[in-house]
N, C-alpha and C positions, 0 to 999 in steps of 0.2 A: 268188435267180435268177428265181423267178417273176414277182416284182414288177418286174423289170428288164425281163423280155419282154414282160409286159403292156404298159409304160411307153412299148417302144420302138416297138409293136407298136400302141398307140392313138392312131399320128398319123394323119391326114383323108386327107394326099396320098401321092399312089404313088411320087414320089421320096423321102420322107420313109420311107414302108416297108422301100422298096430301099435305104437308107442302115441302118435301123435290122439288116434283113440282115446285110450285111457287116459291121457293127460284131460282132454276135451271135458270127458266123463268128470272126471275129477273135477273139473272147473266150475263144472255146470252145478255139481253136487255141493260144493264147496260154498257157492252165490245161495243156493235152497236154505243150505244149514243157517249161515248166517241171518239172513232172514228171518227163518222161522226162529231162531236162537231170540233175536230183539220181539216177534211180534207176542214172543210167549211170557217175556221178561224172564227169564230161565236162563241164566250163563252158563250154557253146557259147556262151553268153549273156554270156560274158565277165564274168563275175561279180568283181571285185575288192577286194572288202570284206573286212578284218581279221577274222580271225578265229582260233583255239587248238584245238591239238591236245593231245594226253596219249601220252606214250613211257613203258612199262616193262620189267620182264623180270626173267628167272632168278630167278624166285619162282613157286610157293613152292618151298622145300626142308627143310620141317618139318612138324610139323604144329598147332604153333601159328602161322606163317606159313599155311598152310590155313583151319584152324580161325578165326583174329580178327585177322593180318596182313589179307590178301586179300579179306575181307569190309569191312575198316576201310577199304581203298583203294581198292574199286570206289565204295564208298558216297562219298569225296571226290570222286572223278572223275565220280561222278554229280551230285554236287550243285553242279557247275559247268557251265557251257555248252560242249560242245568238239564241234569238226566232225567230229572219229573220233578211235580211240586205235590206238596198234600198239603190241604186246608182243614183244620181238624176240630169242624163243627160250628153253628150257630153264624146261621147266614141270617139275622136278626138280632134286633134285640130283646129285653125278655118280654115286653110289651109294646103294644103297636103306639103309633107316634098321630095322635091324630092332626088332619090336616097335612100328612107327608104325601110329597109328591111320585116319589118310589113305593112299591108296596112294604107294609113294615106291620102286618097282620099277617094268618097262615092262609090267606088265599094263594092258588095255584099261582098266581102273577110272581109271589116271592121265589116259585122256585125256578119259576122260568128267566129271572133273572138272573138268576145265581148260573144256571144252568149256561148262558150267556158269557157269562164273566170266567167260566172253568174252560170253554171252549173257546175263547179268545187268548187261552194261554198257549203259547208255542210250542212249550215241551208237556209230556204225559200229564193229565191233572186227577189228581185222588183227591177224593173226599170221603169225610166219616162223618155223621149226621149229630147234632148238637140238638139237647135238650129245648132250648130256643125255637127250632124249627119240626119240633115233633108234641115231645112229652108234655110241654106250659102251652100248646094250641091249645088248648081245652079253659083256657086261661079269659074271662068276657072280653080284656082288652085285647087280645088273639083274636076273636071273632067266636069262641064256643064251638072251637071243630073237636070232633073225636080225634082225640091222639093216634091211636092206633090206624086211622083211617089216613092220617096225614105220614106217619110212617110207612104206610102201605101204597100211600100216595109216594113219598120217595124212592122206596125199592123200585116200583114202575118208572121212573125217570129216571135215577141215576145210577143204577144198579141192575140193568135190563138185558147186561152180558156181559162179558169175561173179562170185557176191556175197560180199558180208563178212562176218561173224560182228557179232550184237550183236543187240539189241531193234530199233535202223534200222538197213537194209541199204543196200548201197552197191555200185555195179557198178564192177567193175573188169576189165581186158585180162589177158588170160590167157597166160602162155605155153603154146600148146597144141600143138606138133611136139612127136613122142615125139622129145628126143635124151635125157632122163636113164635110169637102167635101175630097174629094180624086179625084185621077185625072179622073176617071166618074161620077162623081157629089155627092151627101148626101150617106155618112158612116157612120155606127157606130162609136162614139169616145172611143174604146176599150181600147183605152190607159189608161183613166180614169178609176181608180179605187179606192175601198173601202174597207177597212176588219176592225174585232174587236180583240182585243186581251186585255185580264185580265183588262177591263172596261175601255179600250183608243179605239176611233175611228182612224183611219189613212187612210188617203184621197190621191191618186195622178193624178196631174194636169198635160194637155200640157200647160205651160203656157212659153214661148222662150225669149231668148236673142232675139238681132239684128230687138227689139224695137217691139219682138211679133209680125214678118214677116209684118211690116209696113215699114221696110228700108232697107240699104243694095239692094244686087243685085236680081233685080227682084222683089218687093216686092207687097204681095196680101191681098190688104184690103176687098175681100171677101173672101178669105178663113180665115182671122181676126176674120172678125165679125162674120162667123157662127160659129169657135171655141170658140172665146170668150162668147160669148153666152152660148153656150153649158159646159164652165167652170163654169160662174156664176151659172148656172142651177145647175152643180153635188154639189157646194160649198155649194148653200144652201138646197140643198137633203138632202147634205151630216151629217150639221150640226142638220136639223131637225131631221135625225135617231138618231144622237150622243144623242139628249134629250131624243126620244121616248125610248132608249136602257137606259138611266139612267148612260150614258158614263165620267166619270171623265174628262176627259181630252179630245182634238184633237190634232193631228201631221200630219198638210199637207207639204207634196214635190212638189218641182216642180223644175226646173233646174233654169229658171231667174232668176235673182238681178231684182226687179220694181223699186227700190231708192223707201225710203221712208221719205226723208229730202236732205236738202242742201250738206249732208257731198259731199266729193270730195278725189280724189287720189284712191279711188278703182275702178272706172269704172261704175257705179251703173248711171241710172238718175235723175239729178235734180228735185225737187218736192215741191213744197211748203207744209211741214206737215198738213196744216189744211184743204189746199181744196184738195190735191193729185194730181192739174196739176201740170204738168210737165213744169217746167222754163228754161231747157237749149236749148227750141229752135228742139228740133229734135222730131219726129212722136213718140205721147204717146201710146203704143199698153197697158197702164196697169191701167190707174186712172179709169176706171170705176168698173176692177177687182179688185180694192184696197180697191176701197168703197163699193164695196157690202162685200168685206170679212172685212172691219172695221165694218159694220153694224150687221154682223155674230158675231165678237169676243165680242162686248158689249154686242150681248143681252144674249150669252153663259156664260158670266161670270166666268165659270172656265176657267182655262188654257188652251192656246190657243199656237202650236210650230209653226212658218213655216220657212221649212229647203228648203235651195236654195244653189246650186253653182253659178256659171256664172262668177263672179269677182275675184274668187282665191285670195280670202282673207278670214282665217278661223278668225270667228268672234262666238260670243252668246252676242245679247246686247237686248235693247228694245228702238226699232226706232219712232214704230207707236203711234202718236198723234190724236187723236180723234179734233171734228171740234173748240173746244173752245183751243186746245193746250197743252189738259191736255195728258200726258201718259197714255197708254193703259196698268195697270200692270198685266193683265195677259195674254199678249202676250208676247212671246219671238221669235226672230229672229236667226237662226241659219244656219250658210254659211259653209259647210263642206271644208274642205281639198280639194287644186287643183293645177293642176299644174303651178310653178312658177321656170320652170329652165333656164329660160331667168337671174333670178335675183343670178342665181349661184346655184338654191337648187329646188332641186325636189317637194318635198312637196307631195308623195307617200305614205301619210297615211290616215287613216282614224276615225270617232270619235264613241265611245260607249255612249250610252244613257241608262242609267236605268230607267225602269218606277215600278213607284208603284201607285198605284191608290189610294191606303190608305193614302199617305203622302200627305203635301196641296199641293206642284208645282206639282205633279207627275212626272217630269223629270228633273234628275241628266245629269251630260254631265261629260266626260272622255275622254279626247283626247288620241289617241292610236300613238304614235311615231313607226314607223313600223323599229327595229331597224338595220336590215339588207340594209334598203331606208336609213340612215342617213349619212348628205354629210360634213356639217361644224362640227360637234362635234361628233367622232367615238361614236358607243354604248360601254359604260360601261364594260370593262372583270372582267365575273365575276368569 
């Protein structure tokens, strides 16, 4: 930079100075914008270049998934280029493991690990909070904490300002109106967030397993409804920026499976595709969020992702039927990698997504085999 002022700075004439000025101005202004353009995550600059994300979740729930899962799969997602990662809930399992070496109850130690493992990652790391690690605390094998208390315990650690979790940080939009409750009554719902990146919007919900804290032990249909509430609200904010910005695409997370049809065998709820109750009988905490975000993806028209764990079943298909039956095709459903070592196999990987805003889907999907995690077929010597 020095040699640059010199340079521009040792012409003879005074218009040649005054030009070298303004350039300078410009340069300096030009370094600010950038800057501030990545630390807001806001593409003012209209940035449209290809580039890869990393999706995981519901890990760990062990403590060899702690111990050498988790370290084995930050380290791959490290050793690749990705503009950020989201993890999308349930940094446990749904009961603690007695005699585990790692914490695997809702003591504070679970999230100070977690907290560890987000900030070991290289690139931006997001998180959206799983029913696992909030709403089933209250749960005796959990330890008998208040839900609400251990939610509120989260906001404070991982939601404590604008930015992301990770070694680079990332700004992102807040939802900041207290409409959710915490255990002294209306909070911000900080959990919920928003950013832009290379003309994709990206949204994350509290939206839970364990029927969206309508069942299960303890269960509070007011603190439901004022979150749900306050979801449908950011969805459709969320949506309306995506247009006012001239956004390609959307990719909302959240940690639940809603069931979005009859399928069965993965854990998900029953639902009649057209109207989005719920048919198996048990407390629907999600058809009215279903239908305001089917109401969103129709009138968005482009591509529409939403990525959930909760049933540990990695999947990418297209569930959602609009009210005559017809397919919603530019929605895709996507269930990241979780744990499944009940069934003999870990499932300690995680999935790459390429976005391009230019191409019509805008996201590509790459599942990542993490292959130091592989239990039934060794990795490959290469």
């Amino acid at each position: 930079m020095k040699t640059q002022v010199k340079n521009l700075f040792g012409q003879q004439s005074s218009l040649s100075r005054k030009f070298a000025l303004v350039a300078l101005v410009a340069l300096v202004l030009g370094a600010f914008t950038t800057v501030r353009a990545f630390q807001s995550g806001d593409d003012r600059d209209d940035d449209r270049r290809r580039y890869a994300i990393g999706l995981w979740g519901d890990l760990p729930y062990s403590d060899v998934q702690a111990q050498v899962g988790i370290p084995n799969l930050i380290a791959d997602m490290n050793s690749q280029e990705l503009a950020f990662t989201v993890h999308d809930g349930d940094l446990k399992a749904g009961n603690g493991t007695p005699g585990s070496v790692t914490p695997t109850t809702c003591t504070d130690a679970l999230y100070t690990q977690a907290l560890g493992f987000f900030n070991a990652l290289r690139a931006p790391a997001v998180f959206t909070t799983g029913d696992n690690d909030w709403t089933d605390c209250d749960r005796a094998s959990n330890g008998s904490f208040n839900s609400l208390e251990r939610l509120d315990h989260e906001r404070a650690l991982f939601f404590n300002s604008q930015f992301s979790l990770g070694q680079r940080r990332m700004r992102m939009e807040v939802q900041s109106t207290p409409l959710c409750l915490g255990v002294n009554g209306p909070v911000p719902c900080v959990e919920n967030r928003r950013w832009t990146r290379g003309g994709v919007t990206y949204v994350t919900v509290n939206v839970q397993g364990s029927c969206n804290n309508l069942c299960d032990t303890n269960p509070s249909p007011t603190e439901f409804a004022a979150r749900n509430a306050a979801v449908i609200a950011w969805i459709q904010q969320s949506f309306a920026d995506a247009k006012q910005r001239g956004s390609a695409a959307v990719m909302i997370v959240s940690q639940a499976d809603p069931g979005f049809d009859q399928s069965t065998g993965v854990g998900a709820p029953l639902r009649d595709p057209k109207t989005l109750a719920e048919t198996d009988g048990l407390a629907d905490g999600f058809q009215s969020f279903l239908v305001a975000l089917r109401n969103e993806v129709i009138a968005f028209q482009k591509p529409v992702a939403y990525v959930h764990g909760d049933s540990h079943y990695f999947r990418i298909d297209k569930p959602f039927l609009n009210s005559k039956g017809q397919r919603l095709e530019n929605f895709t459903r996507v269930e990241t990698f979780g744990d499944n070592q009940a069934n003999g196999t870990n499932d300690v990987n995680w999935l790459k997504v390429f976005v391009d805003s230019r191409s019509r889907e805008v996201f590509s999907y790459q599942p990542q085999i993490v292959p130091g995690n592989r239990v039934a077929v060794p990795a490959p010597t290469l």
